[in-house]
N, C-alpha and C positions, 0 to 999 in steps of 0.2 A: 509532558510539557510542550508547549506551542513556543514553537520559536525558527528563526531563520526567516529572511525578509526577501523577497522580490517582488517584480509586479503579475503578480498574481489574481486570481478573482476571487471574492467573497461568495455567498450564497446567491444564486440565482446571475451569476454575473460572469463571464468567460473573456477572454481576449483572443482574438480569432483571424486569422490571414482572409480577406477576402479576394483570394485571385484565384483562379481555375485551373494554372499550370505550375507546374514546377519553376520554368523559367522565369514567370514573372513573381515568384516568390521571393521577399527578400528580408529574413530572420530581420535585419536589421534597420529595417524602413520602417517606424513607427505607425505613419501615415498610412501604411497597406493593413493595417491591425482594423479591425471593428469589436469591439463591445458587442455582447449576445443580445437574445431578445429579439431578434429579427427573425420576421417569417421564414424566412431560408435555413436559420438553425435549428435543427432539430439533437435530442441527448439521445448517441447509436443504441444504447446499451437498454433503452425504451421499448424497442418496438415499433409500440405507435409512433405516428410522425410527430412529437410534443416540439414545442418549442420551449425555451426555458421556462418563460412567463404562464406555460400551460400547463405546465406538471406541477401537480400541486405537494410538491415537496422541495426541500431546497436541493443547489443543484451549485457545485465547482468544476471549474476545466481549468487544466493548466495546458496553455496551446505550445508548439513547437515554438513560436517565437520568445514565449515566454522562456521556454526552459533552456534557450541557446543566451539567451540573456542574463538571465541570471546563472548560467553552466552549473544547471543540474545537471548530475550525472548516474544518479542511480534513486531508486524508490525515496529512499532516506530524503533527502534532497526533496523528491516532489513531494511528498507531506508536510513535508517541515513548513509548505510554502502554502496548505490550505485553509480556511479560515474554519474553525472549528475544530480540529485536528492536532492531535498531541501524540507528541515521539516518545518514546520509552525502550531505555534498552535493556534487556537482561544482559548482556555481555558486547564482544567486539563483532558477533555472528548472528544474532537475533534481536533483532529490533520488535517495537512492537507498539501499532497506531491505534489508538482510539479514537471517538467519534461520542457525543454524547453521553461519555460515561463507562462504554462498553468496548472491548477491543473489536478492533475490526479485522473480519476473517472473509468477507464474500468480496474475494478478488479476480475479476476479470479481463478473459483478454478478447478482442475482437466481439465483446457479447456473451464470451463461454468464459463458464467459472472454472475455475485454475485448481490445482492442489494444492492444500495450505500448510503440508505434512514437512517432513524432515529434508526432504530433497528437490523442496519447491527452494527459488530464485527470486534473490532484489535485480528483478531484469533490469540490462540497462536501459539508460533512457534515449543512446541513438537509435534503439530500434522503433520505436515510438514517432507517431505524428502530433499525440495529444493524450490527456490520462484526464477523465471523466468522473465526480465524486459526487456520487446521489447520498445526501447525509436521509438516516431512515431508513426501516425495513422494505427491504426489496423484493420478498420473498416468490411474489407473483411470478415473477419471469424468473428467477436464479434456483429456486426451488427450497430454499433456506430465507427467512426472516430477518437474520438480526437487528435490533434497532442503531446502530453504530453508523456505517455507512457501506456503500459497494463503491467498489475503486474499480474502471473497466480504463484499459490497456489499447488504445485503438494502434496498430500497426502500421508502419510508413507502407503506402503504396506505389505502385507505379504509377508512371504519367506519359499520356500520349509523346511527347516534346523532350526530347535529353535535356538532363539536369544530372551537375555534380557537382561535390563540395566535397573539400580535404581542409580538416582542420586539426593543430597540435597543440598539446596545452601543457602549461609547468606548474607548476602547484607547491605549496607547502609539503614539509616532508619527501622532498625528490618526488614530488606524483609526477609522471609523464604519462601522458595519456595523446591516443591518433584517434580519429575518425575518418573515414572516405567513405562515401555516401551517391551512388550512381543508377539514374535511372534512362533506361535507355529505351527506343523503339525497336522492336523484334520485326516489323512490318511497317511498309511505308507511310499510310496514315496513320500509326501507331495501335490499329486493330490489336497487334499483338505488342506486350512492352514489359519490360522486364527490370527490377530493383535490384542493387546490393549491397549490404551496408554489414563493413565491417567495422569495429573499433577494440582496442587493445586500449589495456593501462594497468600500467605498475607504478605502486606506490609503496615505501611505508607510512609509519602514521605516527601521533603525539604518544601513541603508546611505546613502551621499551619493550623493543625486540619485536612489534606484528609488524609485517608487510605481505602484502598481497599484489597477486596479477589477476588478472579475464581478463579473458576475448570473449567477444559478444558479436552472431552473424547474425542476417538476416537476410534470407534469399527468395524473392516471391517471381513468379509469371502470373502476367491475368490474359487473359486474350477476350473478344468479343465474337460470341456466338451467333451472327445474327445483329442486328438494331438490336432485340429486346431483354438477350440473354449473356452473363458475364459470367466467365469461370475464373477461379486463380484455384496456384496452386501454389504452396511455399514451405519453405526447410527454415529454423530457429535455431541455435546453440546460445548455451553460455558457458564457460568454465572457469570456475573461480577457485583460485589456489591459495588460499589465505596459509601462513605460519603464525606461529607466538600466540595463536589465538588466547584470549582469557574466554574462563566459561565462569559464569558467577558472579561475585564480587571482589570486592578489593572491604577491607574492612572502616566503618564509618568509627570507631572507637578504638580504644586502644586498651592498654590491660588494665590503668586504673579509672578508667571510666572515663576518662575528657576525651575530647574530640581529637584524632591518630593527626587530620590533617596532612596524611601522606602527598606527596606530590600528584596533580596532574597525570604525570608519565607514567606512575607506578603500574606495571604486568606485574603480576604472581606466576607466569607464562612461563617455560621455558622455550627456547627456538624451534624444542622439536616439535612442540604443537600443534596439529594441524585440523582443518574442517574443509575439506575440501566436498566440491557441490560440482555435479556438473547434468544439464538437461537436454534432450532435443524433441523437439515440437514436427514432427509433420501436419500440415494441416491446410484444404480445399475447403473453399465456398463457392457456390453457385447461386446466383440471382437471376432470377427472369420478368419482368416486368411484362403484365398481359397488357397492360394498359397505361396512362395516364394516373389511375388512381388505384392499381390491384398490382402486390408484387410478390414473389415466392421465393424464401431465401434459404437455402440449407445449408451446415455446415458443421464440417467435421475432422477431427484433432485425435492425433496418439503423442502424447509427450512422457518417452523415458526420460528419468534422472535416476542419478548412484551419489551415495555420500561418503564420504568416509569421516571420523574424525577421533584424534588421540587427546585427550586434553584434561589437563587438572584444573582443580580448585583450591582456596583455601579457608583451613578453618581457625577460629583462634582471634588472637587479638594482640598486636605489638605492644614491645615494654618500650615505654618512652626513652630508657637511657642506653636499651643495648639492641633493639629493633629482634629481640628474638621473640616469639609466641606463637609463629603462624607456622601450621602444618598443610603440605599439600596432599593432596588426593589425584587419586587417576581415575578414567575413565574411557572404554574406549567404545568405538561400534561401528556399524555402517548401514547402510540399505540402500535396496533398489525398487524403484516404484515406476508404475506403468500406470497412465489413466487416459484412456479412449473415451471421447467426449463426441453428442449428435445432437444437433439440434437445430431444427425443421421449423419456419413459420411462414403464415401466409398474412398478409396484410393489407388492407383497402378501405376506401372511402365507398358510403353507397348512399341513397336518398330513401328517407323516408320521412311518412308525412310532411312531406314539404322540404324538408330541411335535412343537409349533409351531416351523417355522423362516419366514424370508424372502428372499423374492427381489425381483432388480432388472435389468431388462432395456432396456439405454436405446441409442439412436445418439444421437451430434449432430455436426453438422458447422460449417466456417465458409469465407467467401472475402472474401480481402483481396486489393483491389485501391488501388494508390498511386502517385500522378501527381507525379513531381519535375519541375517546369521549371528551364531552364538562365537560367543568370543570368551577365552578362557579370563576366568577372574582376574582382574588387578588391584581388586579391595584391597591386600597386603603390602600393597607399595603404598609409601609415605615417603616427606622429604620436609626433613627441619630448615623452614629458610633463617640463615643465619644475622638477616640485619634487615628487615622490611623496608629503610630507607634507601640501602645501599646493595639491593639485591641485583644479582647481574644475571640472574636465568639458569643457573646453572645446577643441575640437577641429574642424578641418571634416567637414561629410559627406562621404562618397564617392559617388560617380554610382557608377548602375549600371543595367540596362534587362534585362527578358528579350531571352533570343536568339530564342527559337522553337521553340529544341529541347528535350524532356522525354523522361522514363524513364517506364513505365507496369509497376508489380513487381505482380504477382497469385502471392498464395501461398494453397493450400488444403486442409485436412485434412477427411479424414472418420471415425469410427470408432466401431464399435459393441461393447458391453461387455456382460457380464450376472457377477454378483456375488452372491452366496448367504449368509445368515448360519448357519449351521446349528447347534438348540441340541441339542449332545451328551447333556447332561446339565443338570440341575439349575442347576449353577454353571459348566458349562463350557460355551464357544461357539467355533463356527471362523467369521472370514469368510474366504471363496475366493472369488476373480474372477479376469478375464482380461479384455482389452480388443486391439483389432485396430484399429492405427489406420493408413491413408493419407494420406501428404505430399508436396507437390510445390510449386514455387516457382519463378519467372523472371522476370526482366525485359527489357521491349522497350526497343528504343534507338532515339529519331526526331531526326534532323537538324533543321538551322534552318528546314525547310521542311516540314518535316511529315511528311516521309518515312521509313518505315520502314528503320533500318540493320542492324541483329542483333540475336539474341536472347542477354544474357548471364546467367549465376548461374543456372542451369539446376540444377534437383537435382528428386531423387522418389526417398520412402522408401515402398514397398508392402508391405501385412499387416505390420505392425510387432506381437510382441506383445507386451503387459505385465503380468506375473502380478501380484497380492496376494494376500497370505497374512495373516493375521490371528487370534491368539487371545488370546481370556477368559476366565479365572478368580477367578470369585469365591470369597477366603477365607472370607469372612463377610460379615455386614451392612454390616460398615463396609470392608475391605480387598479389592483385586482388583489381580489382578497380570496382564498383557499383554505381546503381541511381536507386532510385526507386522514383514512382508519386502515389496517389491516394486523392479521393475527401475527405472531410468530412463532415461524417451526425451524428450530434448526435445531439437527443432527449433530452431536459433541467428539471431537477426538481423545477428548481426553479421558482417562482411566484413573479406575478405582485404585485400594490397595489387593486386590486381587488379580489385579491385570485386565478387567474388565472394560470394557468402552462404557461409559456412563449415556443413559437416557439421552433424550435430545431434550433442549430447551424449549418449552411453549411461552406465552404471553400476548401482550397485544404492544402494539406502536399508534398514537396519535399523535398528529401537528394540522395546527391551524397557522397562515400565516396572510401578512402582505405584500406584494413585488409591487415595482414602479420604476415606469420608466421615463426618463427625461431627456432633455435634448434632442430629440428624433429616436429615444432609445441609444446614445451616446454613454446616457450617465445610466445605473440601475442600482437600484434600494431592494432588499430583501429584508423582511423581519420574522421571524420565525418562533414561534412556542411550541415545545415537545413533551410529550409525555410516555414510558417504557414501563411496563413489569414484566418481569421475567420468573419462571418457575423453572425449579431443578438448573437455577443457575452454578455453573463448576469453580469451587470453590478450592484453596491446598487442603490436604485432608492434613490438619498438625497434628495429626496421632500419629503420624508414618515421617520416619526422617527425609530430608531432603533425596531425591536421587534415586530413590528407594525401589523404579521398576527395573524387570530387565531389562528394558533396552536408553537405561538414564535419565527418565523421568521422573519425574514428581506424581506422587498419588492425590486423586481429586475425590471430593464429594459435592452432589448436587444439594442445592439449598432453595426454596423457594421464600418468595416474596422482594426480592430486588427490583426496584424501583431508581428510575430515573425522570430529570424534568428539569426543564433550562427557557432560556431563550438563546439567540443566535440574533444579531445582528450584523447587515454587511452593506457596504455601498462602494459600487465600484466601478469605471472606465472613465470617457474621458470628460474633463472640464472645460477643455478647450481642444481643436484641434493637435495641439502638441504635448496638452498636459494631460496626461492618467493620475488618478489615485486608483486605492484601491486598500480600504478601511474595513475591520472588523473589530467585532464585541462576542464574544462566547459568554455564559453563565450556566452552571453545570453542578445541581445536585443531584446527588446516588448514594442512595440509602441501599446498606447490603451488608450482610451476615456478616456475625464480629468476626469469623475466622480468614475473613477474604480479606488476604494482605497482600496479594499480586496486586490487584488493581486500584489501590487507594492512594497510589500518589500522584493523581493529577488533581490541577488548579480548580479551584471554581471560576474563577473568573482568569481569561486574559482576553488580550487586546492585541490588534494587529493591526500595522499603520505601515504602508509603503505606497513609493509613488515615481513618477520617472518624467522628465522633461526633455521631446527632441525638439534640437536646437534650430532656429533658421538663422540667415545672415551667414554672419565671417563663421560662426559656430556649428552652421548645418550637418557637418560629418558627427556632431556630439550627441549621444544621448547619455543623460545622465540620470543615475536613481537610487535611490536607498529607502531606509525608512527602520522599525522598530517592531520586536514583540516584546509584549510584556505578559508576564504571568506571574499571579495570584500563588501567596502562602498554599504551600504542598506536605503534605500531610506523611508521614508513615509509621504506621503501629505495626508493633512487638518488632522493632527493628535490635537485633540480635547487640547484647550488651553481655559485660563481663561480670556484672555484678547484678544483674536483673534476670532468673534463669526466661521469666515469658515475653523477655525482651520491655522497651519501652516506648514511648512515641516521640518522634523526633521530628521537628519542623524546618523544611526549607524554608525561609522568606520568600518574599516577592524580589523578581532579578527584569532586569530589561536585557536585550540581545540587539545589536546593532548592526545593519548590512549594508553594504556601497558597494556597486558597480558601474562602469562604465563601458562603453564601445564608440569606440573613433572608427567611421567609413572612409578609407582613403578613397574608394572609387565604385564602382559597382560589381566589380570581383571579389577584390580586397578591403579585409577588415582587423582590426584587434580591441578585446575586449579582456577591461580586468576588474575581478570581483574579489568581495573580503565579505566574509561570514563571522560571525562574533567579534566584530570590530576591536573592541575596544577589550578584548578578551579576559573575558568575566570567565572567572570558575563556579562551576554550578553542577549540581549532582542530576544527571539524566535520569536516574534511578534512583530512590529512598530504599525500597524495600529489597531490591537486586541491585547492591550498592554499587552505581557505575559513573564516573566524571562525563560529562558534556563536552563535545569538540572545543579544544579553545579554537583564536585564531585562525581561520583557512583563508589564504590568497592564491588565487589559480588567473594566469597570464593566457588566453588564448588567439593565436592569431588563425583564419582562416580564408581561402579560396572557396569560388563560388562561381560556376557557370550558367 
């Protein structure tokens, strides 16, 4: 579901600080903001030097300003806020964003793709300068395909010039949450300069009995080698200690078939619950610029994370007059995962026949390696909840001890690309690439003793390749019209009922589209048509019960012939000097195998409307903004009934979500800003099929300093 409002950008459309220092940056000065499209913009997460208008696919940013504006503070948040993009939760700990029809899994940070496994992070959003969303397969640079979208993570950096800012916020549900945020020079002209940004928050939530804390660091030095050469180097953490967590659902019926209507609030959770996630990132980049128009970037990352988490579910269905029918279930597990990431490119403009093209010649590779220990059964444990309206958590623990025995899965790609922009003409450009990628994957199996038993989930895909095709035409100043092709290869996580890693996914990604830009490139139009099939797309496999591997998943089968196709419209920055909008239109069909009931509840259609006005006169300190999403009748088949054993199909309606924000500048230090998300607090189901309630109500108060 698409929902949650700020001023955000549509396809092809960004809102972006135009100032060079930290010092002259100022989250809250409207007027310091530009709308994309200008030659100086270019998307990191490219390569090439593209600017939006040049990349012939569509293209979101949500900028620092934006997200201090509307006080995003974690991933959740920044999608909520892209045009195109749709939230879904299986529980209160795994979210999960589509794009097109497709979830989306190719997530990046700095340019390098992240793990998307059990002990990857919703990093927070202080550690961020800006989050980048190329809707369409990307496979060329990231070395995976999907048609969905890539979401890349740019990191706050240093700046020549001291700058800091401490800000505190209150929030619904006792959220308290800090940030301090300091960048300072190491060396008198700032040669050498150094970032640190920590931020803390504890909250609980509309749910009964979850509450969580993180801290979230971020510690970078870059120094200057020379005029032409830049190194950094930087440490990451997050830790996140959620309790009460729910895993699953809450149930959408009740025992004699009508709708339970439980509350909002309702956990099936007890206190002792927990999922705790914790990561850290090492990770250098080096850049050297030979020239004006040739530059060499490499860059490389080891990010440990460890999980833990204890937590039930429940099965069953409430009796309307005594709240008894729901049984809980246990579940426990953990892991730890390690994934060392490199990756080398060279980049430059050169002349031929007359005329400037560019090139892009990069490798990068990765290796994940992931340690599951075994953990004695908890299948045996159940808990009769005695009143589903008036549940209060209470429940005993389950024992439970490692065994001895673990899984160690190491999976590793490597693949090198090179990519050409070539300008035909005046107004015409092609990009062409190709990319060769290597995959392989396995897991060891050690008894209670340590001992090595077999090796399973065994797969290797060699020289895989993946073409892009890309072209631009510009009409004029203002109009240019594009298509871009390329294949899709992506490598699957998920597992059979054997415990196997299933195939990776093949197919193709097409979009044709149009950008325009107006005002001096002020205002910008994107419109966009897509088209996806996908083969040995992972489907639930509903021969095998929920739950059913060892380490608490779900068993999948691959299906071919999944197809998707839409349009995408968006127009977005400003009207005037003080006034932004920033407007969108998704339309999204996907045709897919009757047995795929994860991914069938999102809209075909919604609509995204937000806008913001800073004030001049007696009003100048004001900026004010809100706006709407709406989304389209949502669908979900064989959702679990009490008198239908293969389930039945159950329809969200169409819902609107309301959001207002403002921020009053007392001065050019001080500030306070206060935002409301679901306004008007609509209940509405995040999940049909992973039956889960949507945020009501959130209001968060935050005042901040600024140097």
């Amino acid at each position: 579901m698409t929902f949650g409002l700020a001023p955000v950008v549509g396809a092809a459309e960004d809102v972006k600080d135009s100032s060079t220092s930290r010092k002259n940056k100022s989250p809250e000065r409207i007027e310091e903001m530009r709308v994309n499209g200008e030659a100086t913009k270019t998307v990191a997460s490219m390569r090439l030097p593209f600017t939006v208008r040049e990349l012939p696919q569509s293209v979101s940013e949500i900028s620092r300003e934006m997200i201090e504006l509307a006080s995003m503070t974690d991933m959740d948040d920044i999608m909520m806020n892209v045009t195109g993009i749709n939230v879904s939760l299986y529980d209160s700990q795994r979210p999960l964003y589509f794009s097109r029809g497709f979830q989306i899994t190719d997530f990046q940070v700095d340019g390098i793709p992240t793990y998307s496994g059990s002990t990857n992070q919703e990093y927070d959003t202080a550690l961020y300068e800006r989050v980048e969303v190329i809707r369409g397969a990307n496979g060329l640079l990231s070395g995976v395909g999907t048609p969905s979208a890539t979401v890349n993570q740019v990191r706050k950096r240093p700046d020549k010039e001291f700058g800091a800012s401490v800000s505190g916020s209150l929030g619904s549900w006792d959220r308290q949450r800090g940030v301090v945020d300091v960048s300072t020079p190491l060396s008198a002209e700032g040669g050498l300069r150094s970032r640190v940004v920590v931020a803390y928050q504890d909250a609980d939530s509309f749910r009964d009995r979850y509450r969580e804390d993180k801290t979230a660091v971020l510690a970078v030095v870059e120094g200057d080698i020379g005029e032409n050469t830049t190194l950094a180097v930087g440490y990451q953490n997050q830790d996140n200690n959620p309790e009460g967590t729910i895993w699953g659902t809450i149930p959408i019926f009740a025992a004699d078939g009508s709708v339970a209507q439980l509350p909002v609030s309702t956990s099936l959770a007890p206190s002792w619950t927990q999922w705790q996630r914790e990561s850290s990132t090492l990770f250098a980049d080096l850049e050297h610029r030979f020239n004006e128009d040739w530059k060499l970037r490499a860059a490389v990352s080891r990010t440990e994370g460890e999980v833990f988490s204890l937590r039930v579910y429940a099965t069953g269905f409430p009796d309307l007059n005594t709240g008894e029918g729901l049984t809980l279930l246990a579940g426990v597990g953990a892991g730890e995962d390690t994934r060392d990431s490199l990756d080398v490119y060279l980049t430059g403009n050169y002349t031929l026949f007359g005329r400037n093209h560019t090139l892009v010649l990069g490798a990068n590779s990765y290796e994940i390696e992931s340690v599951t220990p075994g953990y004695t059964s908890v299948a045996s444990w159940s808990y009769q909840v005695p009143d589903a309206w008036n549940y209060d958590g209470s429940a005993p623990m389950p024992t439970y001890s490692r065994t001895g025995s673990f899984r160690i899965a190491n999976t590793e790609q490597f693949g090198v690309y090179v990519a050409n922009r070539f300008s035909l003409t005046d107004s015409f450009s092609a990009i062409i690439g190709v990319r060769v990628t290597s995959w392989e994957t396995g897991t060891d199996n050690f008894d209670t003793a340590g001992s090595f038993v077999n090796t399973t989930g065994s797969f290797e895909v060699d020289n895989e390749l993946t073409p892009y095709v890309g072209l631009v035409y510009d009409i004029n100043q203002t109009y240019s019209l594009y298509a871009s092709y390329t294949d899709i290869f992506n490598p699957q996580n998920y597992k059979d009922k054997d415990n196997n890693l299933l195939e990776p996914v093949l197919g193709s990604n097409a979009e044709v589209g149009l950008k325009a830009e107006y005002f001096d490139g002020k205002l910008t139009m994107s419109t966009a048509l897509f088209k996806t099939k996908q083969d040995n797309y992972a489907v639930r496999d509903m021969t095998q019960p929920d739950n059913s591997l060892p380490d608490g998943s779900s068993a999948y089968v691959g299906v071919d012939g999944t197809e998707s196709e839409g349009v995408e419209f968006s127009v977005s920055g400003y009207i005037t000097d003080q006034w932004s909008i920033n407007a969108g239109y998704t339309y999204v069909d996907t045709k897919r195998h009757g047995n795929d009931r994860i991914w069938t509840n999102l809209p075909e259609h919604s609509v995204q409307l937000s806008t913001h006005y800073d004030f001049a006169g007696v009003l100048e300190p004001l900026i004010l903004g809100g706006g709407f999403n709406w989304a389209g009748e949502i669908v979900g088949y064989g959702v679990s009934h009490p008198l239908e054993e293969d389930g039945v199909t159950f329809k969200q309606g169409s819902y609107t979500l309301a959001n207002l924000y403002a921020t009053w500048r007392f001065d050019d230090s001080w500030s306070a800003s206060l935002s409301a998300t679901n306004l008007f607090d609509k209940t509405y189901w995040a999940n049909i099929d992973y039956a889960n309630y949507g945020e009501p109500r959130n209001v968060s108060f935050t005042v901040k300093w600024k140097y």
